[in-house]
HTML snippet that shows the backbone in 3Dmol.js (N, CA, C, O; Angstrom):
<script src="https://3Dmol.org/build/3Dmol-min.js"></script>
<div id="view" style="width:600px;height:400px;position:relative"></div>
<script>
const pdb = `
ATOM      1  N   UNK A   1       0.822  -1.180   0.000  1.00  0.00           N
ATOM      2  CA  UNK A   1       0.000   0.000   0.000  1.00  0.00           C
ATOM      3  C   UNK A   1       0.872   1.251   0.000  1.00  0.00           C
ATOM      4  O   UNK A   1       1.118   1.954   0.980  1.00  0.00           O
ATOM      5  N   UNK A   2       1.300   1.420  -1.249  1.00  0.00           N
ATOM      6  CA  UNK A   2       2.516   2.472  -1.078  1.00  0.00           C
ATOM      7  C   UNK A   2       1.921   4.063  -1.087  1.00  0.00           C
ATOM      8  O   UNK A   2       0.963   4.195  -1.849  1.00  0.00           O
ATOM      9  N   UNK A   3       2.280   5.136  -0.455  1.00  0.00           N
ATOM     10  CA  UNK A   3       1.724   6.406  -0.523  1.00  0.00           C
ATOM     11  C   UNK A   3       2.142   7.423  -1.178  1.00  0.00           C
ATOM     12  O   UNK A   3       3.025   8.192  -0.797  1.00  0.00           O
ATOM     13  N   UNK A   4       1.259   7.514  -2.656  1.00  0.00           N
ATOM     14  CA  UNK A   4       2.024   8.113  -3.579  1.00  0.00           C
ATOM     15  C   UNK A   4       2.060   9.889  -3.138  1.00  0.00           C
ATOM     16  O   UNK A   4       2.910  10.680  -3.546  1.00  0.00           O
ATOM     17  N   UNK A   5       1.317  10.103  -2.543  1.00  0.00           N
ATOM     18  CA  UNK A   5       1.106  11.719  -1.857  1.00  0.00           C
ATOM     19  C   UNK A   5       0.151  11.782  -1.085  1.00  0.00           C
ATOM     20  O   UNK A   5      -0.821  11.026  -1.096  1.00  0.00           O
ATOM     21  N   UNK A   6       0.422  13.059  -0.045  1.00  0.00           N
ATOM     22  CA  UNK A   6      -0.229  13.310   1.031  1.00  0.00           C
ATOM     23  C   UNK A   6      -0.406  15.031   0.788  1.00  0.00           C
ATOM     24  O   UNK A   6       0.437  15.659   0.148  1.00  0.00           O
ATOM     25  N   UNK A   7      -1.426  15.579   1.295  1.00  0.00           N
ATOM     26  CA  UNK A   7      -1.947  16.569   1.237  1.00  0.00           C
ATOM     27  C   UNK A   7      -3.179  17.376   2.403  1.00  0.00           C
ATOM     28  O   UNK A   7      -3.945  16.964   3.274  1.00  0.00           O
ATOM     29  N   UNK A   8      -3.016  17.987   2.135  1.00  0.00           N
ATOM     30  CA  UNK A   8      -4.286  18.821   3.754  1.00  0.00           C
ATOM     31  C   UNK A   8      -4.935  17.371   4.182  1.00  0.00           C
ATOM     32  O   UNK A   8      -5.934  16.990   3.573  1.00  0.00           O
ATOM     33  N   UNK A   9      -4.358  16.546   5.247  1.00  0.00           N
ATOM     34  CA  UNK A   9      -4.579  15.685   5.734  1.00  0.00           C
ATOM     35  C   UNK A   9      -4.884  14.211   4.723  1.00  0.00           C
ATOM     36  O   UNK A   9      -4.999  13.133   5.305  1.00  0.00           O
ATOM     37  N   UNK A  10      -4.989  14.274   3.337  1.00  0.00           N
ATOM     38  CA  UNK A  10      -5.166  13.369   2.748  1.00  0.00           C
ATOM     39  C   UNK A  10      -4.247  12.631   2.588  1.00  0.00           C
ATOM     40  O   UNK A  10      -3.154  13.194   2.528  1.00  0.00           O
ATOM     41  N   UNK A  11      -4.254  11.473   2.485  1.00  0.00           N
ATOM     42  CA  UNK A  11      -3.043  10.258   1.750  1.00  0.00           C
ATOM     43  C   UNK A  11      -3.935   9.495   1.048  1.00  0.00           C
ATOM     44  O   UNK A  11      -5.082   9.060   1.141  1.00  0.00           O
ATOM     45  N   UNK A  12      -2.585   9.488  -0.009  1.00  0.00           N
ATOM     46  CA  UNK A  12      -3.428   8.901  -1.430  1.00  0.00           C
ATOM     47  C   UNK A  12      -2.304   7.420  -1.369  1.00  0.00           C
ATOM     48  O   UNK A  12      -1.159   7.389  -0.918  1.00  0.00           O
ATOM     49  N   UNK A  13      -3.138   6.241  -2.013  1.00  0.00           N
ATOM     50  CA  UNK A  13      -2.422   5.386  -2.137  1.00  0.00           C
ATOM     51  C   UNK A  13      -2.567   4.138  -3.491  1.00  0.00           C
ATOM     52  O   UNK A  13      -3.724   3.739  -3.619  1.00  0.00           O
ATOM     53  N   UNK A  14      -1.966   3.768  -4.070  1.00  0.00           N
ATOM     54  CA  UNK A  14      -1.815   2.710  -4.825  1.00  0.00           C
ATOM     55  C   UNK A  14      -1.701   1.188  -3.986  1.00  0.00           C
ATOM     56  O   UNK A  14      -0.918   0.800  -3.119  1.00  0.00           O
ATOM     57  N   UNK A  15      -2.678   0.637  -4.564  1.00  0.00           N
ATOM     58  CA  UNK A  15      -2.305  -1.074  -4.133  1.00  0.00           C
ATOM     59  C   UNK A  15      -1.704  -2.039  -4.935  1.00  0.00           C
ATOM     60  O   UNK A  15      -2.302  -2.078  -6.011  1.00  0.00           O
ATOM     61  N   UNK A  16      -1.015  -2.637  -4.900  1.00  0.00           N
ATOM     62  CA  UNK A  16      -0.438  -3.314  -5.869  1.00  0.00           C
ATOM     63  C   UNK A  16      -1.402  -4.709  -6.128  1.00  0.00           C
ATOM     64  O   UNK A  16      -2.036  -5.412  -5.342  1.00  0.00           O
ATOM     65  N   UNK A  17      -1.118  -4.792  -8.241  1.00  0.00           N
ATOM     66  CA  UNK A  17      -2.431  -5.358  -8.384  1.00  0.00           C
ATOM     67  C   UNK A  17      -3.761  -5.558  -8.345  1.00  0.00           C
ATOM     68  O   UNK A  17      -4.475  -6.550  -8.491  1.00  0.00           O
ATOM     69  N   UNK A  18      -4.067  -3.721  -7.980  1.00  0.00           N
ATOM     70  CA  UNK A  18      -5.532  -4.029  -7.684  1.00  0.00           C
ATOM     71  C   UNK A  18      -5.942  -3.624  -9.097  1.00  0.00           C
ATOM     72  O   UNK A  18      -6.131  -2.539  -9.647  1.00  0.00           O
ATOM     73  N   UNK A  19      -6.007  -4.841  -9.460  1.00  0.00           N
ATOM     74  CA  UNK A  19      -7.114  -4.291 -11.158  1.00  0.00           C
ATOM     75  C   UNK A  19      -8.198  -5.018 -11.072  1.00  0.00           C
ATOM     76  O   UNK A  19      -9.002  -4.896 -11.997  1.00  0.00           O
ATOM     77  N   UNK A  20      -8.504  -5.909 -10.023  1.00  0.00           N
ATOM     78  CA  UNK A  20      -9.768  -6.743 -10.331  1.00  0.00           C
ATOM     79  C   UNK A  20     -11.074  -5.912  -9.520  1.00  0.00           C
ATOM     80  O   UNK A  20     -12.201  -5.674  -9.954  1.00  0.00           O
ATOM     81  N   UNK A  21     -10.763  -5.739  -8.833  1.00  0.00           N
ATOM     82  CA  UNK A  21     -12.103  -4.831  -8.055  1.00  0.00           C
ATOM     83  C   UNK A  21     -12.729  -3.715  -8.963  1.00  0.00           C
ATOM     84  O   UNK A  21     -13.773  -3.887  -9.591  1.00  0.00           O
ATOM     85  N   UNK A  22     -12.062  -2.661  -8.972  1.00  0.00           N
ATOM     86  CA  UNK A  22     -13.061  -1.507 -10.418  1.00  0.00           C
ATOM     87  C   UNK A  22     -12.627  -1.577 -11.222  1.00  0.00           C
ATOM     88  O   UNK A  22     -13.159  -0.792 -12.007  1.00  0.00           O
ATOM     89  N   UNK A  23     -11.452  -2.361 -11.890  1.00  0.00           N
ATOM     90  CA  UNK A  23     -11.262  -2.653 -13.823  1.00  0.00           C
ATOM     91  C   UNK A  23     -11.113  -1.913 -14.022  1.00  0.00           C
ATOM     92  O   UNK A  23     -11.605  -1.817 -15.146  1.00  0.00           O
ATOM     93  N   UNK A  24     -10.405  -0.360 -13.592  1.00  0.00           N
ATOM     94  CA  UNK A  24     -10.600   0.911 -14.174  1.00  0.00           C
ATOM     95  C   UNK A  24      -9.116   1.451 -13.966  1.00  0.00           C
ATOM     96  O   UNK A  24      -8.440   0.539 -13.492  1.00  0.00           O
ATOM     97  N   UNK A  25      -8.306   2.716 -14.169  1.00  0.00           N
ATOM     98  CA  UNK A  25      -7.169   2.957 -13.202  1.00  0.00           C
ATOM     99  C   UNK A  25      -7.676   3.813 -12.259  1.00  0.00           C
ATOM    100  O   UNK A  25      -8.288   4.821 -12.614  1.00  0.00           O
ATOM    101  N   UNK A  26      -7.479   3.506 -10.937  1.00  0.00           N
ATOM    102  CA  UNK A  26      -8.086   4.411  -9.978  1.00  0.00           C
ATOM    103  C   UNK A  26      -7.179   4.216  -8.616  1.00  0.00           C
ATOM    104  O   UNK A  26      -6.370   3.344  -8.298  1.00  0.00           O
ATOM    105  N   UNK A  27      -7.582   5.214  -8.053  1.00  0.00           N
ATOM    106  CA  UNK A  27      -6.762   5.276  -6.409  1.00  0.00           C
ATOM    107  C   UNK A  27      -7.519   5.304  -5.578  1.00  0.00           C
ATOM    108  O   UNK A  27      -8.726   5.466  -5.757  1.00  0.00           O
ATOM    109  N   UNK A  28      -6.557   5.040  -3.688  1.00  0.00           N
ATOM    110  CA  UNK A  28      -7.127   5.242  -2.872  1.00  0.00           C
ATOM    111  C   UNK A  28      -7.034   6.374  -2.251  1.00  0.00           C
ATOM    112  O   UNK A  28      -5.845   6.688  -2.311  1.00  0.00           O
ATOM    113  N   UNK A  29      -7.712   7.291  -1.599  1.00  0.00           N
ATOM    114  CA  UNK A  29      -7.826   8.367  -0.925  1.00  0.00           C
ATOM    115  C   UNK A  29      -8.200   8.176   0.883  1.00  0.00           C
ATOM    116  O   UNK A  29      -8.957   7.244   1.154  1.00  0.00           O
ATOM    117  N   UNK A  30      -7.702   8.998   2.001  1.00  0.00           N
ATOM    118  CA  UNK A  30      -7.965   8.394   2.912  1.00  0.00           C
ATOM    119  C   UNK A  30      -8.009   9.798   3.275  1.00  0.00           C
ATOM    120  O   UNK A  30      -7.395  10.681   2.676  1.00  0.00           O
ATOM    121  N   UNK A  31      -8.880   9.991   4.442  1.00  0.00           N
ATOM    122  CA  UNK A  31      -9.105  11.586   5.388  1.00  0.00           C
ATOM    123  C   UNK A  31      -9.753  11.423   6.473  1.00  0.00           C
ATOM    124  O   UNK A  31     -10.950  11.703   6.406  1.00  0.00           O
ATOM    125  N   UNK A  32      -9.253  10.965   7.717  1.00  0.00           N
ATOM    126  CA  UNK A  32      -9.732  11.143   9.191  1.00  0.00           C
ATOM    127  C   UNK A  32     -10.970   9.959   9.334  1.00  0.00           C
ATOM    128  O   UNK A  32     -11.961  10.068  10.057  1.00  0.00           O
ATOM    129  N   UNK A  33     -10.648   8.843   8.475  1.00  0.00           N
ATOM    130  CA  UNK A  33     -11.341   8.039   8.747  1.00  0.00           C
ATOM    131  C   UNK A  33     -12.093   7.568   7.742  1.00  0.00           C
ATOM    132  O   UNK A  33     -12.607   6.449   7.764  1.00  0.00           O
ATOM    133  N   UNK A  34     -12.210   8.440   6.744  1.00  0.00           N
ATOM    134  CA  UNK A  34     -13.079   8.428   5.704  1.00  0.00           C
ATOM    135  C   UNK A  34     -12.073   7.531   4.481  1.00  0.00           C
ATOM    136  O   UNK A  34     -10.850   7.393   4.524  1.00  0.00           O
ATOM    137  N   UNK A  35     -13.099   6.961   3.345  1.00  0.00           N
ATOM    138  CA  UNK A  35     -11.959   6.439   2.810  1.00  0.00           C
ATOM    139  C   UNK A  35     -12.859   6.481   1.095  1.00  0.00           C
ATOM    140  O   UNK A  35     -14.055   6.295   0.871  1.00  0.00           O
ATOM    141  N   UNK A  36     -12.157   6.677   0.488  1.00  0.00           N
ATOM    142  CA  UNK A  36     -12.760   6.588  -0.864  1.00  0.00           C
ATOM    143  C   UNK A  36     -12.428   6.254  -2.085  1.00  0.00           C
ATOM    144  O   UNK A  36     -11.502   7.061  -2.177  1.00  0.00           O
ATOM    145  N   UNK A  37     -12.431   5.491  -3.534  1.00  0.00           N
ATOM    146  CA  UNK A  37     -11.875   5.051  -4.424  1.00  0.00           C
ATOM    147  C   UNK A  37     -12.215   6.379  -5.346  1.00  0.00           C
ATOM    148  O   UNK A  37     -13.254   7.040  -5.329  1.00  0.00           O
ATOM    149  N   UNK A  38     -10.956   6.587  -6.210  1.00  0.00           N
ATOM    150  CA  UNK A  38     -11.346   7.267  -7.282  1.00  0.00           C
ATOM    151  C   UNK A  38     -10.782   6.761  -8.749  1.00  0.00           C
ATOM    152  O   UNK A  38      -9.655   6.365  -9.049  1.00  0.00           O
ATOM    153  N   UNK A  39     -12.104   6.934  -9.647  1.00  0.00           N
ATOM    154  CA  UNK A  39     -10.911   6.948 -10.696  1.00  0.00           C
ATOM    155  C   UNK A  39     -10.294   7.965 -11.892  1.00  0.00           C
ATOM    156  O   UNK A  39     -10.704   9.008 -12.403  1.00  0.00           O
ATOM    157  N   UNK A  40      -9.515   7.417 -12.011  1.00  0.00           N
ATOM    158  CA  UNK A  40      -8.215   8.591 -12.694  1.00  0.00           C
ATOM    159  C   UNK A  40      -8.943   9.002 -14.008  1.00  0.00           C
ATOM    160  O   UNK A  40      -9.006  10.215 -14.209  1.00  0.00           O
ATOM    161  N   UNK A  41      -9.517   8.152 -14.959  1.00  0.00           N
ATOM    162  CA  UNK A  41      -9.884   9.028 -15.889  1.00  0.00           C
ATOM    163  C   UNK A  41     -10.871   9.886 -16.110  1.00  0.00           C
ATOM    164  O   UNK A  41     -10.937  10.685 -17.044  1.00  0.00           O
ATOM    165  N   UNK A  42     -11.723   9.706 -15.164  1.00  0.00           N
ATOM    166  CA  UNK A  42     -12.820  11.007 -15.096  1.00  0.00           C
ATOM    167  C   UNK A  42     -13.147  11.459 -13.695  1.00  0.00           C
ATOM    168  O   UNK A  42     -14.057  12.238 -13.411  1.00  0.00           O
ATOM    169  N   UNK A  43     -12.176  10.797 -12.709  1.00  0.00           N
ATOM    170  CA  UNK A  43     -12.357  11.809 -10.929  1.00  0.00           C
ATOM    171  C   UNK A  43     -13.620  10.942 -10.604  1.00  0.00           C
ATOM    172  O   UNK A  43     -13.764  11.129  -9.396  1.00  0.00           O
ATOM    173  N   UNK A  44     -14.658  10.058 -11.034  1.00  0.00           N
ATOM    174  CA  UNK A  44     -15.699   9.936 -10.633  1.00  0.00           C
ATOM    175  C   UNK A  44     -15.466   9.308  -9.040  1.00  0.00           C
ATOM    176  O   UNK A  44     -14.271   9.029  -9.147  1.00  0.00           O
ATOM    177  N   UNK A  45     -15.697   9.055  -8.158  1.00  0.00           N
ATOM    178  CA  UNK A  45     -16.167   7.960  -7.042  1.00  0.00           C
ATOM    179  C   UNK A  45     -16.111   6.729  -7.346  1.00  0.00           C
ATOM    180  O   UNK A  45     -16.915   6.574  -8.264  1.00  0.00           O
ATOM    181  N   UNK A  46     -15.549   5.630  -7.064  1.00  0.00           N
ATOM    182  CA  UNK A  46     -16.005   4.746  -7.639  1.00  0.00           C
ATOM    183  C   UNK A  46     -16.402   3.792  -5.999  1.00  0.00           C
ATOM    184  O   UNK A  46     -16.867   2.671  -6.204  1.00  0.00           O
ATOM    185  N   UNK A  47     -16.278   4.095  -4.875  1.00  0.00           N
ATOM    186  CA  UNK A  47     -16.347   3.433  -3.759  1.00  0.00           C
ATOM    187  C   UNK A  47     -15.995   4.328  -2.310  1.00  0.00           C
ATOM    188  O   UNK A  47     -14.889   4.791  -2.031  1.00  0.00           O
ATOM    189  N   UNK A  48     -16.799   4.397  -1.774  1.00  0.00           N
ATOM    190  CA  UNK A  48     -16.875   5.090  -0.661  1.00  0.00           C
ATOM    191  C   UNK A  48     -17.045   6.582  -0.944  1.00  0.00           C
ATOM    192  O   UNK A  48     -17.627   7.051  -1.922  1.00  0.00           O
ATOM    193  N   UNK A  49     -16.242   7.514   0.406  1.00  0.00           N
ATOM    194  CA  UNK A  49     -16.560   9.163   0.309  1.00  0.00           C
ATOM    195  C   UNK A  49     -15.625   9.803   1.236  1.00  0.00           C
ATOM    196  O   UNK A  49     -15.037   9.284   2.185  1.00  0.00           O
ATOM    197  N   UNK A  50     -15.582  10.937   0.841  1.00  0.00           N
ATOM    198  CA  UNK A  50     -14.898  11.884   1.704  1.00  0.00           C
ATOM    199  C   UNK A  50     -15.530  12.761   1.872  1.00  0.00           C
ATOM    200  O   UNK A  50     -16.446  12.946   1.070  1.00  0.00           O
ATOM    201  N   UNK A  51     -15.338  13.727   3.010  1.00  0.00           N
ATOM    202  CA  UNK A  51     -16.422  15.490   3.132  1.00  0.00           C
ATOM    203  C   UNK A  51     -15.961  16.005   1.767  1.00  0.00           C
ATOM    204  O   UNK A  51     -14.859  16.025   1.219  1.00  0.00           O
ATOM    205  N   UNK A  52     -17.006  16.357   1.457  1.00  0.00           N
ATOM    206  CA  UNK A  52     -17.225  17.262   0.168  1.00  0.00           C
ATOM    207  C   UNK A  52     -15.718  18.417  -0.065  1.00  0.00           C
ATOM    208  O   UNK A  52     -15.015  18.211  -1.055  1.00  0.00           O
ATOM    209  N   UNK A  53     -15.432  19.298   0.675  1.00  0.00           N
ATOM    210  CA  UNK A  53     -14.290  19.826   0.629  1.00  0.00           C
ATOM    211  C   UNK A  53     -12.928  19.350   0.033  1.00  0.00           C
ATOM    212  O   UNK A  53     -12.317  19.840  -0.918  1.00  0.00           O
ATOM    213  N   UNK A  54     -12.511  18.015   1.008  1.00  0.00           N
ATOM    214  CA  UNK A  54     -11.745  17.114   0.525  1.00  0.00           C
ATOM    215  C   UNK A  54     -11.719  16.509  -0.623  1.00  0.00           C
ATOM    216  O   UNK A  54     -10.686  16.432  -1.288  1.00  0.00           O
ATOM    217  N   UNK A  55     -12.936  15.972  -1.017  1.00  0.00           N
ATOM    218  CA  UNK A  55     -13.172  15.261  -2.195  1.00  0.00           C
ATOM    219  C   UNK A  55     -12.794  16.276  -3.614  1.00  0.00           C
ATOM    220  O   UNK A  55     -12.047  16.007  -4.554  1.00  0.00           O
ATOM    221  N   UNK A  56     -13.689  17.635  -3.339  1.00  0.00           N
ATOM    222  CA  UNK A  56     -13.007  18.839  -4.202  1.00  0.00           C
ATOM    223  C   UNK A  56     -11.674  19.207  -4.143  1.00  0.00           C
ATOM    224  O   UNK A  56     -11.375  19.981  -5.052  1.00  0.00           O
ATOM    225  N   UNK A  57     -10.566  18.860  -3.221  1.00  0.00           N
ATOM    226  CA  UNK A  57      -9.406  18.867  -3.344  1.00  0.00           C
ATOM    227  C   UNK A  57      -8.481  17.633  -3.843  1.00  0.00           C
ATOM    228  O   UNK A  57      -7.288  17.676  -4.144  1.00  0.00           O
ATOM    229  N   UNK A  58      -9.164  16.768  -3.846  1.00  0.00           N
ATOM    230  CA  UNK A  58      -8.531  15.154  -4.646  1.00  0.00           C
ATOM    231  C   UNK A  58      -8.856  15.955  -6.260  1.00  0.00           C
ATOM    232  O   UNK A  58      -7.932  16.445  -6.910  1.00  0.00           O
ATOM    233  N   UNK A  59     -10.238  15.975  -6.716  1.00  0.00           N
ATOM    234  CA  UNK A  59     -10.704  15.964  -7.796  1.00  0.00           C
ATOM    235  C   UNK A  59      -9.928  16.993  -8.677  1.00  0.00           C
ATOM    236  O   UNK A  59      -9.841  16.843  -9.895  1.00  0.00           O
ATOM    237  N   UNK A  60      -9.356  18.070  -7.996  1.00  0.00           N
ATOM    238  CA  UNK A  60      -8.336  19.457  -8.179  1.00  0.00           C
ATOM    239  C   UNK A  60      -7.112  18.795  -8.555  1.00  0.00           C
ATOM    240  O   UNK A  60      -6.626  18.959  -9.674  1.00  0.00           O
ATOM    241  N   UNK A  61      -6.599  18.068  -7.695  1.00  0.00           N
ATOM    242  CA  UNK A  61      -5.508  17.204  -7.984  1.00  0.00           C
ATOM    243  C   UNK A  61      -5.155  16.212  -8.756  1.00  0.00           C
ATOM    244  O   UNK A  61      -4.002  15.967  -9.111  1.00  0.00           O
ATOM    245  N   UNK A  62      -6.480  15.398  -9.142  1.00  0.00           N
ATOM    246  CA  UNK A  62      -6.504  14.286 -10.187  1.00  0.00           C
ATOM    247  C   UNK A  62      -6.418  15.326 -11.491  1.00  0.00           C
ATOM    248  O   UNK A  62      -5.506  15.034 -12.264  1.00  0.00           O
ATOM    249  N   UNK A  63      -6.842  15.947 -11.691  1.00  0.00           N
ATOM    250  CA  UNK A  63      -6.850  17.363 -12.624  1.00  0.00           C
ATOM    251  C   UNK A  63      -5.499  17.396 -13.571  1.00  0.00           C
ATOM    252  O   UNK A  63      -5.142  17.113 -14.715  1.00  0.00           O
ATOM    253  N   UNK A  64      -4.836  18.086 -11.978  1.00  0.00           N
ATOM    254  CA  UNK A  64      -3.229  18.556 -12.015  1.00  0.00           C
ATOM    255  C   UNK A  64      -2.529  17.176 -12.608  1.00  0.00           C
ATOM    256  O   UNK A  64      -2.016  17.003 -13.714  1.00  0.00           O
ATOM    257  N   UNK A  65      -2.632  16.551 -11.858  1.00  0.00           N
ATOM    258  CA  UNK A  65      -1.495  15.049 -12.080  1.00  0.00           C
ATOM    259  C   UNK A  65      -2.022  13.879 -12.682  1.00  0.00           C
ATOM    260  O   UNK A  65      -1.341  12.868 -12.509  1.00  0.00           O
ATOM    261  N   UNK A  66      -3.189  13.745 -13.427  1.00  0.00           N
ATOM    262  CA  UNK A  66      -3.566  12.894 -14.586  1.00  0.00           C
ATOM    263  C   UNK A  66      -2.683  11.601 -15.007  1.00  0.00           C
ATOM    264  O   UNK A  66      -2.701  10.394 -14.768  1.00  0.00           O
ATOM    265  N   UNK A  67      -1.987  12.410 -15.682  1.00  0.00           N
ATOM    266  CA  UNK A  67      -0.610  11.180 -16.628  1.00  0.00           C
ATOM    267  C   UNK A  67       0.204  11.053 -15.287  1.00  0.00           C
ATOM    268  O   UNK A  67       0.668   9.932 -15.493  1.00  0.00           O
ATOM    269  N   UNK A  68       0.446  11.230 -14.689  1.00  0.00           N
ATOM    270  CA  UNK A  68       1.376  10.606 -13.900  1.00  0.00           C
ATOM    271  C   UNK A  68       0.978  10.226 -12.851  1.00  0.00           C
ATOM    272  O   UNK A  68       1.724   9.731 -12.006  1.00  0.00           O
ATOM    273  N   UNK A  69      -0.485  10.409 -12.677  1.00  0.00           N
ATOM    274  CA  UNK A  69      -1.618   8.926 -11.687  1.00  0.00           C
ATOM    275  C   UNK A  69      -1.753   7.695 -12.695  1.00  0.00           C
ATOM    276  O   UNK A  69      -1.744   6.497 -12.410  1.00  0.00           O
ATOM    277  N   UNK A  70      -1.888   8.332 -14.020  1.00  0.00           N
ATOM    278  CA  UNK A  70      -2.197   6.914 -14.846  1.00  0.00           C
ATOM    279  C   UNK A  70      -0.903   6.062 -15.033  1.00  0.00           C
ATOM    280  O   UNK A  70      -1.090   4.862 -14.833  1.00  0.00           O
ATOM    281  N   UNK A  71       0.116   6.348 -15.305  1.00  0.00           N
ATOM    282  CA  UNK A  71       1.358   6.243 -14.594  1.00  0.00           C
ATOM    283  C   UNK A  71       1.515   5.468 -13.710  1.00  0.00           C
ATOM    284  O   UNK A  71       1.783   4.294 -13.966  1.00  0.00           O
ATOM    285  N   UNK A  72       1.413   5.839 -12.664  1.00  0.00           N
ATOM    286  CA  UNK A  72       1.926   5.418 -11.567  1.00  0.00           C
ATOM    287  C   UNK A  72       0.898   4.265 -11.453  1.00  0.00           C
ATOM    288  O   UNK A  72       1.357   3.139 -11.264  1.00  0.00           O
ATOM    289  N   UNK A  73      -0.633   4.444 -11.561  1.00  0.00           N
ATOM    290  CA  UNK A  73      -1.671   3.504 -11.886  1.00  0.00           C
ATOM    291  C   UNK A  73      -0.564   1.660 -12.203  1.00  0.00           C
ATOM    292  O   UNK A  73      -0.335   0.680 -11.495  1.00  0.00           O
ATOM    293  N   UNK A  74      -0.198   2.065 -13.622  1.00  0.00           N
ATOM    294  CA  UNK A  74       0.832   1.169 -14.601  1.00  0.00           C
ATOM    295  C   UNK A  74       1.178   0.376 -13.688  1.00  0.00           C
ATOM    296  O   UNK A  74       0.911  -0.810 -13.492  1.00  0.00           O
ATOM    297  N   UNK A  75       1.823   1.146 -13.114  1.00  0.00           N
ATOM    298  CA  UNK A  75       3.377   0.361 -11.998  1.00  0.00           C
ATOM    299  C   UNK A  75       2.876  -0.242 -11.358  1.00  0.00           C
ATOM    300  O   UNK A  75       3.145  -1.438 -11.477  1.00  0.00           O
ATOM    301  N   UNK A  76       1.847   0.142 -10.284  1.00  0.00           N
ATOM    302  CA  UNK A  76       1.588  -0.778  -9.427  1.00  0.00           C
ATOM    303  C   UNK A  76       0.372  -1.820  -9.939  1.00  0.00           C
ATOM    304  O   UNK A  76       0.213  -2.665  -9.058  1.00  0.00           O
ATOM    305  N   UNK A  77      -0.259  -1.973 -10.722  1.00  0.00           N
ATOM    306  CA  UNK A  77      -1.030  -2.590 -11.416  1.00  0.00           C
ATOM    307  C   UNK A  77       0.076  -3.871 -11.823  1.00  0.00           C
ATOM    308  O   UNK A  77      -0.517  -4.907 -12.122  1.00  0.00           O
ATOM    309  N   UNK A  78       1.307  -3.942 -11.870  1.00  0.00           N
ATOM    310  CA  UNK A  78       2.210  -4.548 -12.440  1.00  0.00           C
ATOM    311  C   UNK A  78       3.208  -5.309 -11.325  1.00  0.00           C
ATOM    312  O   UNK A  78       3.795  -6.388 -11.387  1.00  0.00           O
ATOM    313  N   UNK A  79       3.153  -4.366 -10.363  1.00  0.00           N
ATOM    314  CA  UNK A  79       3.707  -4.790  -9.025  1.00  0.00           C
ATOM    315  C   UNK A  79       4.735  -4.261  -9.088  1.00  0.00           C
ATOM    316  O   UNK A  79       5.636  -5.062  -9.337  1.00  0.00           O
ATOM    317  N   UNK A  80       4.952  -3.575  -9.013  1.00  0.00           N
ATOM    318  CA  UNK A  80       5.925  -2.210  -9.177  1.00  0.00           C
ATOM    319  C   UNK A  80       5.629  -1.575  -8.472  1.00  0.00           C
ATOM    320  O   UNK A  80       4.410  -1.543  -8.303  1.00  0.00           O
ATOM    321  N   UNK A  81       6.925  -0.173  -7.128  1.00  0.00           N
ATOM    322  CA  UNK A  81       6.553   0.769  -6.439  1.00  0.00           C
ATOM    323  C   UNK A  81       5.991   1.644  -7.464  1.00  0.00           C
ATOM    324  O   UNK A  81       6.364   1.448  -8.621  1.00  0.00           O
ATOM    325  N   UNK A  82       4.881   2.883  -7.147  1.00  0.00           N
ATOM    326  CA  UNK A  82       4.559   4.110  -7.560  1.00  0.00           C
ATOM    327  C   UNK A  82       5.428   5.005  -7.264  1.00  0.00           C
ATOM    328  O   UNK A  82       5.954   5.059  -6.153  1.00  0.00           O
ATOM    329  N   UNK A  83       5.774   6.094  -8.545  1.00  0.00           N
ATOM    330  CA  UNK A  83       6.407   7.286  -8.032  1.00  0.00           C
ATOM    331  C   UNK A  83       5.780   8.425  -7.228  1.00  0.00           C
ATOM    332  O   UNK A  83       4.848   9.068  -7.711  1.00  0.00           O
ATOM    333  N   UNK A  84       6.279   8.697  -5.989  1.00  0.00           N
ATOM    334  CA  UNK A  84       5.705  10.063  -5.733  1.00  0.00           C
ATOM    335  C   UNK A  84       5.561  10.856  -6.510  1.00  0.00           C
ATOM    336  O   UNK A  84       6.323  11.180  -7.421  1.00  0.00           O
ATOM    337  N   UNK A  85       4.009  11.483  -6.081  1.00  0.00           N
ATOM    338  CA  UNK A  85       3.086  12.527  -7.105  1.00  0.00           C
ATOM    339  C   UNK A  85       3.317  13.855  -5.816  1.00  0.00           C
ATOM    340  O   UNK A  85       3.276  13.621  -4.608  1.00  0.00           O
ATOM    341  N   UNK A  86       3.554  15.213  -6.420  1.00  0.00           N
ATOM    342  CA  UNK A  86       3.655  15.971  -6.165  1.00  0.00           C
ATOM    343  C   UNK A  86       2.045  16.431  -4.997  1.00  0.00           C
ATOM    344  O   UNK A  86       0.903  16.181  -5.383  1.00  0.00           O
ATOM    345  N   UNK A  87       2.248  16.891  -4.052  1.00  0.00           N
ATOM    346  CA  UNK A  87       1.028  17.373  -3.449  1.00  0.00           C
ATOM    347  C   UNK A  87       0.487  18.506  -3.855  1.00  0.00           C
ATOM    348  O   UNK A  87       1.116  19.493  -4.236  1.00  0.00           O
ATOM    349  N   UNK A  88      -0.718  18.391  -3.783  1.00  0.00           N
ATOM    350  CA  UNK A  88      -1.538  20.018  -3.803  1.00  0.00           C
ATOM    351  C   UNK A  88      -1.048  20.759  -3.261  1.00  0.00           C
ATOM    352  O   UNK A  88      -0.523  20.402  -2.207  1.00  0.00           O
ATOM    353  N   UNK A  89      -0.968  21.851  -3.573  1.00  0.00           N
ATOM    354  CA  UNK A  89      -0.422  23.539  -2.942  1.00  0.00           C
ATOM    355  C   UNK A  89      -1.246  24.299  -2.781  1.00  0.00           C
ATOM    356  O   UNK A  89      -0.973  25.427  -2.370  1.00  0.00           O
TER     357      UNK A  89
END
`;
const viewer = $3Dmol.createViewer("view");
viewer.addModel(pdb, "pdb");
viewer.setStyle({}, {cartoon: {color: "spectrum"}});
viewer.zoomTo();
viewer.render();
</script>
């Protein structure tokens, strides 16, 4: 469960091999308990939630760093570490 970035309390993470659950490229997001799947090519939700705020600051960020979530997506889909993704500012 490697942590490709952390941000106003968020940590985002890649699992290695997870392609069978949403078939999609997507990440995990985590915030004070809350926990939520997203995926990379259109930001949608694909499992769970975060406070609305937060979630608008992932979705800001999936934005920014696209190709190099889908990216990093690759690697660990493969079993490979993810490269750290730059945090929101």
């Amino acid at each position: 469960m490697p942590i490709v970035s952390m941000f106003y309390g968020i940590v985002i993470r890649f699992y290695f091999f997870d392609t069978q659950q949403h078939h999609q490229p997507h990440f995990h997001a985590e915030y004070a308990g809350h926990k939520a799947v997203f995926s990379i090519p259109d930001g949608a939700i694909l499992a769970g939630n975060l406070p609305v705020n937060k979630r608008k600051l992932v979705e800001a960020w999936i934005e920014i760093h696209r190709e190099d979530l889908l990216a990093d997506w690759n690697l660990a889909s493969q079993g490979a570490p993810p490269v750290p993704i730059e945090p929101l500012k």
